[in-house]
N, C-alpha and C positions, 0 to 999 in steps of 0.2 A: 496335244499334238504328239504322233508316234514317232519313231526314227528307226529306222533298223540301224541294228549295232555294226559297227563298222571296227573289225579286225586290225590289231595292230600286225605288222607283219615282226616275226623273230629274228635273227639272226644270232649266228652261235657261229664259233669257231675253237681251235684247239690247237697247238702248239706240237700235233702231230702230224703224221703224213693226208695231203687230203682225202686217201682212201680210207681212213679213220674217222674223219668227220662225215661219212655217209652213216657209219655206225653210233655214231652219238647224235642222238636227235631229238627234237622241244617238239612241242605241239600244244598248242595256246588255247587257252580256255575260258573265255567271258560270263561271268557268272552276275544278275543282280540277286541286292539284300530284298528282301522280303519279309515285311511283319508278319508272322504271325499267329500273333498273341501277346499275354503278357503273363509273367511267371507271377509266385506267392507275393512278390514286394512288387509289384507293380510295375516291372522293368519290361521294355519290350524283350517277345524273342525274336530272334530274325534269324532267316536260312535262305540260301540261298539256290539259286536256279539261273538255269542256261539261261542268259541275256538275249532273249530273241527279239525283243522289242524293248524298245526302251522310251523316255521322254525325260525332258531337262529335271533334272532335280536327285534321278535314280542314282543311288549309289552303286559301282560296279569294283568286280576285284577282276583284276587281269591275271590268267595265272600262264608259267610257264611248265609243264612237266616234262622233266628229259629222263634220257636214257642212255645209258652207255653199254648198247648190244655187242661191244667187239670186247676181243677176246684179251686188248690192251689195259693198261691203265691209261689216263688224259692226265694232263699235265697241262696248265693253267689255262683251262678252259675262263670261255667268257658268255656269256649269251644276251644279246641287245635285244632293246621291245621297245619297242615308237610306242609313243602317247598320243593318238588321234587326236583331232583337231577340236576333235566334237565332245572331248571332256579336261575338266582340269585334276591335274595330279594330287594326291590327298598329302600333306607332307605326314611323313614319319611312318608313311603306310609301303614302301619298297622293304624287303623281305626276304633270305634265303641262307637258310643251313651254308655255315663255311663261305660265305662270300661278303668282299667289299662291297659297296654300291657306291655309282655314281652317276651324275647325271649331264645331260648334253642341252642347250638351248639353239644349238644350229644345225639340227638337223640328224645331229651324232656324226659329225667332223672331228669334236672335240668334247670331251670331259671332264668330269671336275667331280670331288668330296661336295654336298650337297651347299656348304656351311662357306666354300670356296668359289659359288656360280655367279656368273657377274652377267650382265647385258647390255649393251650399249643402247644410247638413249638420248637421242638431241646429242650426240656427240659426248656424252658423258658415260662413264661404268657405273651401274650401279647393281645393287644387289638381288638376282634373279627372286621373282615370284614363284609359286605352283604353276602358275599358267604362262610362265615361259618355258615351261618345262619341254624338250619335244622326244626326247631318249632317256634309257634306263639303262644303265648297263652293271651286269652279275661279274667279279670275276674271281674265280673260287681259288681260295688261301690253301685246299688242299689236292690231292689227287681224287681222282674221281675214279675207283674202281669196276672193272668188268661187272655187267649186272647190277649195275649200282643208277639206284631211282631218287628222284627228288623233283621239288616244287621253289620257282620263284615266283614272287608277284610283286602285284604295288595296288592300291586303290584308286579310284577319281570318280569324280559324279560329272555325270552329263551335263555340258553347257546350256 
């Protein structure tokens, strides 16, 4: 069975004027792994390609690449990415140059250090899975310079 890929939506923000965050901007990019082949030892290779179709089992990377086209520097930018419904988060696979990561299970109201996520459950806390994952959130430790490019992601395979 096929699925079309279904887009996490981004969201980014910046601790400058909001006429500044029109100039810093993501743009999301679904890619799946694709065998193919296998090198000298026998190891797959795999590359990836626009995720325009997918089916349960495919592994995907979600990526985020931004930009900061203004003529400022950013100062503690953050950029969020939903984790659609329709795959589970890969743990250990969120990812990006100069940023903390954390993650949200309600929706991205609230977040948490991965090691810290809790979910209630019959009335009890207990300690979040990959699939209660529902946000990612980037929030970068340094300045982000005029002209200045980058990539975050995370993994997840289709439910």
């Amino acid at each position: 069975m096929f699925r079309s890929v279904l887009l996490a939506g981004a969201l980014f923000g910046a601790s400058q004027m909001p006429a500044l965050a029109q100039e810093f901007t993501a743009t999301q990019i679904v890619e799946r792994a694709v065998i193919t082949g296998e090198d000298a030892n026998g190891l797959a290779i795999i590359e990836f390609e626009t995720a325009e179709r997918v089916q349960p089992g495919d592994a995907l990377v979600y990526k985020l690449n931004y930009t900061n086209a203004s003529a400022d520097t950013i100062d503690n930018a953050k950029l969020v990415m939903a984790v659609p419904d329709e795959v589970t988060y890969n743990e250990n696979s969120a990812a990006g140059e100069n940023t903390s990561v954390a993650f949200s299970t309600d929706g991205g109201q609230s977040f948490a250090p991965r090691g810290a996520l809790t979910v209630s459950s019959d009335g009890d806390l207990r300690a979040a899975t990959s699939e209660d994952i529902t946000h990612i959130r980037w929030s970068f430790s340094g300045q982000i310079v005029p002209g200045e490019i980058g990539e975050v992601r995370y993994g997840a395979v289709v439910r």
